[in-house]
C-alpha positions as CSV (number, residue, x, y, z in Angstrom):
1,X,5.8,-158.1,-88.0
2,X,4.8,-154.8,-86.2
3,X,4.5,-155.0,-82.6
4,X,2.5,-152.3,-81.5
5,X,1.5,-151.3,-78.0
6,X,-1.4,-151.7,-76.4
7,X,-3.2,-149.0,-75.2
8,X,-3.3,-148.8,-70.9
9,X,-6.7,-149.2,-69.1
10,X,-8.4,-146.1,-68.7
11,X,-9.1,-147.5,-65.1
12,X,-6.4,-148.9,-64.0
13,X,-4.2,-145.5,-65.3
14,X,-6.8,-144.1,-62.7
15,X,-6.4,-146.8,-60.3
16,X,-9.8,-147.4,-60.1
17,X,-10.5,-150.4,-58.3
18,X,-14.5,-151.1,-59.3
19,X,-16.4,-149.4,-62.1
20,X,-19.7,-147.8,-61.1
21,X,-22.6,-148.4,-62.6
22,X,-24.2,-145.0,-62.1
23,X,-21.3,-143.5,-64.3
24,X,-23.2,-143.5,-67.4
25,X,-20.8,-140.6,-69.0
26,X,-17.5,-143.5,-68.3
27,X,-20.0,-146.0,-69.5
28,X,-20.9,-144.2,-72.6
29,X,-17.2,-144.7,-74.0
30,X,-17.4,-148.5,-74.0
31,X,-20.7,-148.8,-75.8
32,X,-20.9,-148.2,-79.6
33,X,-23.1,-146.0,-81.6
34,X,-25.2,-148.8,-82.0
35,X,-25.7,-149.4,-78.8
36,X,-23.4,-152.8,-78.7
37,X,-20.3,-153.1,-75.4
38,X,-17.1,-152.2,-76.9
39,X,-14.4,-155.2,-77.2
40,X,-11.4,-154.9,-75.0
41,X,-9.3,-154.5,-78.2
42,X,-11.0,-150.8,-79.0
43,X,-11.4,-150.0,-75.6
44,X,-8.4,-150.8,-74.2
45,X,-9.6,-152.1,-70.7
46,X,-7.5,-155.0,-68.9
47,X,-9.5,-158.1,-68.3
48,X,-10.7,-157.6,-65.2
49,X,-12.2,-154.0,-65.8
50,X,-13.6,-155.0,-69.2
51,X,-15.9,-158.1,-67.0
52,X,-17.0,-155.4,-64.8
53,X,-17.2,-152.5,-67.4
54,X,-20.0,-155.3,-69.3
55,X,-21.3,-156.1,-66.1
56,X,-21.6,-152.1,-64.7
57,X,-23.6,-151.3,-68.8
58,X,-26.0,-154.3,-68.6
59,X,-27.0,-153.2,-64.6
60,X,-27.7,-149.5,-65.9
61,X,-29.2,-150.9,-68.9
62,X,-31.6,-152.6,-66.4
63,X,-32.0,-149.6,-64.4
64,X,-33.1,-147.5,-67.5
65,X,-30.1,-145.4,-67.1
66,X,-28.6,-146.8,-70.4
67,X,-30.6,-147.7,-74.0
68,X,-30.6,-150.6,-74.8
69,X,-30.4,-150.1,-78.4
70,X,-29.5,-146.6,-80.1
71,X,-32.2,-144.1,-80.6
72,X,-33.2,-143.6,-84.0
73,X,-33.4,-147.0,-85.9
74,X,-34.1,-145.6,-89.2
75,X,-31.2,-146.5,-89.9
76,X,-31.8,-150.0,-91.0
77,X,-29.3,-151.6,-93.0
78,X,-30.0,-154.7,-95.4
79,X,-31.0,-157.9,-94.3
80,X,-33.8,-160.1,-94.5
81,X,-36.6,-157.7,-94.0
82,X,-35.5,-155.3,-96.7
83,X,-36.0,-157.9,-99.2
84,X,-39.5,-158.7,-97.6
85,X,-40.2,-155.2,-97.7
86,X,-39.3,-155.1,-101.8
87,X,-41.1,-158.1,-102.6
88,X,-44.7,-156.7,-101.1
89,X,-43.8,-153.8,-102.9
90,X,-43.8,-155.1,-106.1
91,X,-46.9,-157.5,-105.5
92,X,-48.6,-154.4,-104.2
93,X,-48.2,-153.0,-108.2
């Protein structure tokens, strides 16, 4: 069994007490490419920050300062729909 280290808050290494909201560039780090908040796992944020890291992206989120989704969505990936998609298709022939 490997025990490996976890990796130290980003905030509290700063000893930041409160995350801002307005901080969209901090915030940018704990949201994926998808547009999805970040687990504390691959993030790295204690408890405490993590609560008010989701809490700080869903109040700029709100304020349009954030997307809510990532820009783009062409890129679609399987599901339902595609198969929708193929079945008209091939009636449409």
């Amino acid at each position: 069994m490997t025990s490996t280290r976890r990796k130290p808050c980003p905030y509290c290494r700063d000893k930041v007490d409160q995350v801002d909201y307005k901080d969209v560039s901090a915030l940018r780090r704990f949201i994926s490419d998808r547009g999805k908040i970040r687990s504390r796992r691959m993030t790295g944020a204690c408890r405490r920050h993590q609560s008010q890291v989701a809490r700080a992206v869903k109040r700029a989120r709100e304020l349009a300062l954030l997307p809510y989704v990532a820009e783009g969505g062409s890129d679609h990936r399987g599901g339902r729909g595609d198969r929708d998609r193929d079945r008209d298709r091939d009636r449409d022939r």
